[in-house]
Kinemage of the C-alpha trace (Angstrom):
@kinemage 1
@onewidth
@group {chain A} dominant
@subgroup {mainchain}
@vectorlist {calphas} color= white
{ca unk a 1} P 124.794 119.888 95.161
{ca unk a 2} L 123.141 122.611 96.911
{ca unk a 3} L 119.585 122.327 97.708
{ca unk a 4} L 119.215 125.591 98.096
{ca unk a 5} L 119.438 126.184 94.446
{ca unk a 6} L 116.295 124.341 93.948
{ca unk a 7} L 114.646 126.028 96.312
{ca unk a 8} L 114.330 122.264 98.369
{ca unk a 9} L 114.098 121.234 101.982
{ca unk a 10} L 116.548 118.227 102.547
{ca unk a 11} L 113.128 116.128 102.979
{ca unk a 12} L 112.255 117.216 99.928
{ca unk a 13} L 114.948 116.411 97.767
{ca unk a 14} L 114.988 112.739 99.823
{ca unk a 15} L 111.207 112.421 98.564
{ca unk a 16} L 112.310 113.216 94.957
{ca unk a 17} L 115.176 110.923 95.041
{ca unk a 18} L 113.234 108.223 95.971
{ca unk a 19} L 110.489 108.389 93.643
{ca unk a 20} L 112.013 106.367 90.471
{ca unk a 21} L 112.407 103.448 93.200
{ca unk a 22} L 109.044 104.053 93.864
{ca unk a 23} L 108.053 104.056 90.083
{ca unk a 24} L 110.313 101.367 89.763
{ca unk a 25} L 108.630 99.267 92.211
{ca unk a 26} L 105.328 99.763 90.794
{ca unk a 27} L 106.275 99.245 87.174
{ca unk a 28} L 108.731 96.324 87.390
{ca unk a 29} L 106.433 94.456 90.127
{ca unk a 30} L 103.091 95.173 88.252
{ca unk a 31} L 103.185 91.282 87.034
{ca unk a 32} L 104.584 90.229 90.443
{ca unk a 33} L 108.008 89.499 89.089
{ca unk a 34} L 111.027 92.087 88.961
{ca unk a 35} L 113.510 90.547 86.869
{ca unk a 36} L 116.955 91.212 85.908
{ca unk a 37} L 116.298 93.257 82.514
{ca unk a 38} L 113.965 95.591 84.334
{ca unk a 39} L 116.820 96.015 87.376
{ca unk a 40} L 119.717 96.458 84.403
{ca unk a 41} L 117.306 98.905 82.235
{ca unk a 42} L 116.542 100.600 85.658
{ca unk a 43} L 120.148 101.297 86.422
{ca unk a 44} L 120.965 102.382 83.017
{ca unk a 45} L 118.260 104.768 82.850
{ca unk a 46} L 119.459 106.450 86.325
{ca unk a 47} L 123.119 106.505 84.810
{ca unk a 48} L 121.709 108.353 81.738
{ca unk a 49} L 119.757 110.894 83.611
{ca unk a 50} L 122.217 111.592 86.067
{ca unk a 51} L 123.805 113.175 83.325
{ca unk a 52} L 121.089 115.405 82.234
{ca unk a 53} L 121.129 119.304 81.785
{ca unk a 54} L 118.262 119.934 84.039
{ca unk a 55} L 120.065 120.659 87.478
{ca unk a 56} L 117.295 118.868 90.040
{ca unk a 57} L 117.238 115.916 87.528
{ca unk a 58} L 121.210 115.503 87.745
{ca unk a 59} L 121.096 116.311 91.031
{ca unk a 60} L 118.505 113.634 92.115
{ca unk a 61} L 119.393 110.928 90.048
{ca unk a 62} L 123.058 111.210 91.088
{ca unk a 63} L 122.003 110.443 94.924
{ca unk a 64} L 119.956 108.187 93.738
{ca unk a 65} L 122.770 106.542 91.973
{ca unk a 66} L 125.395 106.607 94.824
{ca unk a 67} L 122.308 105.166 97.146
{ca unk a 68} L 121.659 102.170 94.822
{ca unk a 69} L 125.396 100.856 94.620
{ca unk a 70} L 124.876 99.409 98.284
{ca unk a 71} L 120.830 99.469 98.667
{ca unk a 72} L 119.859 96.932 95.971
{ca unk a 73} L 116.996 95.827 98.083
{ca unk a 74} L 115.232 98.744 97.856
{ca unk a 75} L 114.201 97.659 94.359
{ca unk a 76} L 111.206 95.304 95.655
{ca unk a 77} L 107.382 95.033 95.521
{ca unk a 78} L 105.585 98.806 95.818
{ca unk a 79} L 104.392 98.887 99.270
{ca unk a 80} L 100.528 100.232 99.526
{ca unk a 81} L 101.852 104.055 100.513
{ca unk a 82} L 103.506 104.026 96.907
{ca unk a 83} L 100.761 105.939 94.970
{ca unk a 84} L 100.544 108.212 98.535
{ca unk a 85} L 104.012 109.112 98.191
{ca unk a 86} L 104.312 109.887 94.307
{ca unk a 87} L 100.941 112.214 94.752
{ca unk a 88} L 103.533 114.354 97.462
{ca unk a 89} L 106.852 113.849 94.768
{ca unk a 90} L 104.226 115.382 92.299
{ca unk a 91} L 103.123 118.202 95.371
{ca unk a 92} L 107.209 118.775 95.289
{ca unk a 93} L 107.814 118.841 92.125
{ca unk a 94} L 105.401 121.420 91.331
{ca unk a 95} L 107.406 123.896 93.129
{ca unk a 96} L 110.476 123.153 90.534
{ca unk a 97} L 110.838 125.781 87.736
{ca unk a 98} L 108.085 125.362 85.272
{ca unk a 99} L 105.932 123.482 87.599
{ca unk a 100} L 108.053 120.534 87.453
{ca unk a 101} L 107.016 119.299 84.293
{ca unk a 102} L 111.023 118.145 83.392
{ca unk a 103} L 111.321 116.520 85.896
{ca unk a 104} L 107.753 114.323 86.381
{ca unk a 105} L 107.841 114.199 82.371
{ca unk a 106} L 111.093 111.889 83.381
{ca unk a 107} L 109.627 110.078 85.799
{ca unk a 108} L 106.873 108.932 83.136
{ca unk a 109} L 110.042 108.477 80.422
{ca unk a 110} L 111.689 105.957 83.230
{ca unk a 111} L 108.677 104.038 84.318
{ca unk a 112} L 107.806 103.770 80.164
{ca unk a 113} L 111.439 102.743 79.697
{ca unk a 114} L 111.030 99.681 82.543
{ca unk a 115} L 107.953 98.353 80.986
{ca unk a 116} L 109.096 98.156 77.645
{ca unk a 117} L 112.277 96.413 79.054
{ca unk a 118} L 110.448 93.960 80.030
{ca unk a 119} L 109.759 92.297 76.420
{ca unk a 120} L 106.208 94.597 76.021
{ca unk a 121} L 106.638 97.790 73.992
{ca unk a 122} L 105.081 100.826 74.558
{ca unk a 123} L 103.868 103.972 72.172
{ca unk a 124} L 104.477 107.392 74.002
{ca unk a 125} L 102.476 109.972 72.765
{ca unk a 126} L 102.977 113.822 73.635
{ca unk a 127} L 100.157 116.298 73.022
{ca unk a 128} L 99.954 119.881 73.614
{ca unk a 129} L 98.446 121.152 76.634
{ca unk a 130} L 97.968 119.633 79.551
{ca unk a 131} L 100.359 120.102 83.463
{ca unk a 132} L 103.094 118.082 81.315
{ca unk a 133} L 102.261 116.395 77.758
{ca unk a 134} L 100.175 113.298 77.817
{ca unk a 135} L 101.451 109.668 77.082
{ca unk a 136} L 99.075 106.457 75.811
{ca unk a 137} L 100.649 102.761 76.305
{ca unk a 138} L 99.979 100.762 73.417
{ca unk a 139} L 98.292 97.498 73.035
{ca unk a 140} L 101.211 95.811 73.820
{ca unk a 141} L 101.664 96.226 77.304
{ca unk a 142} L 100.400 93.930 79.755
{ca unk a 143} L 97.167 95.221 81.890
{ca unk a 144} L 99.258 95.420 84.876
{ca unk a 145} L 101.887 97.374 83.251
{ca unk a 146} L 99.354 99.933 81.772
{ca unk a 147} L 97.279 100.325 84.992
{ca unk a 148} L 100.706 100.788 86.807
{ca unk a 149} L 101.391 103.719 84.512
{ca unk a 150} L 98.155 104.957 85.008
{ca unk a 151} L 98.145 105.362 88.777
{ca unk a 152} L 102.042 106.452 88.703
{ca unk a 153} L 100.706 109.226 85.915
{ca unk a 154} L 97.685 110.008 87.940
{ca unk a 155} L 99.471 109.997 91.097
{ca unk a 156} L 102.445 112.422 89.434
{ca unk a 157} L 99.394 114.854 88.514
{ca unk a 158} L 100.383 113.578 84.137
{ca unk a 159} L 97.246 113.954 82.199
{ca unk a 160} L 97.298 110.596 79.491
């Protein structure tokens, strides 16, 4: 991987590896219990992406994958700098070719994907226009999923 192709600082490409822990975190932890469907759903989804056509989100999810083999602790309760941090990843991110939008667009598609694992489902809705599309949880999800989503969509600069 060369960093240099995406036009990252090695801090920045750390920051953007470690925001789908952070959405993770959020997400999973937004009913104060991570449990094993949300970790299993998690993993999956970083397998999946880390085979992806868009260089940076190949690139990122594979560290991220290689760090999570040994580091399962770092999937835990969102610590209070988490909506601090993904308002920077989003900062980042905006530097990637077209703004970003791939890449926080999969961000939003991975914390979706850990609330619905969770038993709730979720209706994702894309309009035109917009930094990157717009999304709308259904009625199904729990108030502490959907304001989790929320503040990681807000934080990621995602208009719902």
């Amino acid at each position: 991987m060369a960093l240099e192709t995406h036009g990252l600082t090695d801090s920045d490409f750390r920051l953007l590896t470690k925001a789908p822990i952070l959405i993770f975190n959020m997400v999973a932890a937004a009913d104060e219990n991570i449990d094993r469907r949300e970790i299993a759903s998690f993993k999956e989804l970083i397998e999946a992406f880390a085979a992806s056509d868009s260089p940076v989100i190949r690139d990122v999810m594979r560290a991220l994958s290689a760090e999570l083999e040994s580091a399962d602790h770092l999937l835990m309760l969102p610590t209070p700098e988490a909506e601090a941090e993904l308002a920077e990843v989003g900062r980042v991110s905006s530097a990637l070719p077209e703004g970003g939008k791939e890449f926080r667009m999969c961000l939003m598609e991975l914390g979706t994907a850990i609330a619905e694992s969770s038993g709730k489902q979720l209706t994702r809705t894309y309009t035109v226009g917009g930094v990157a599309g717009g999304w709308q949880p259904s009625s199904g999800v729990s108030a502490h999923e959907r304001a989790a989503l929320e503040a990681v969509a807000a934080a990621l600069g995602i208009d719902p």
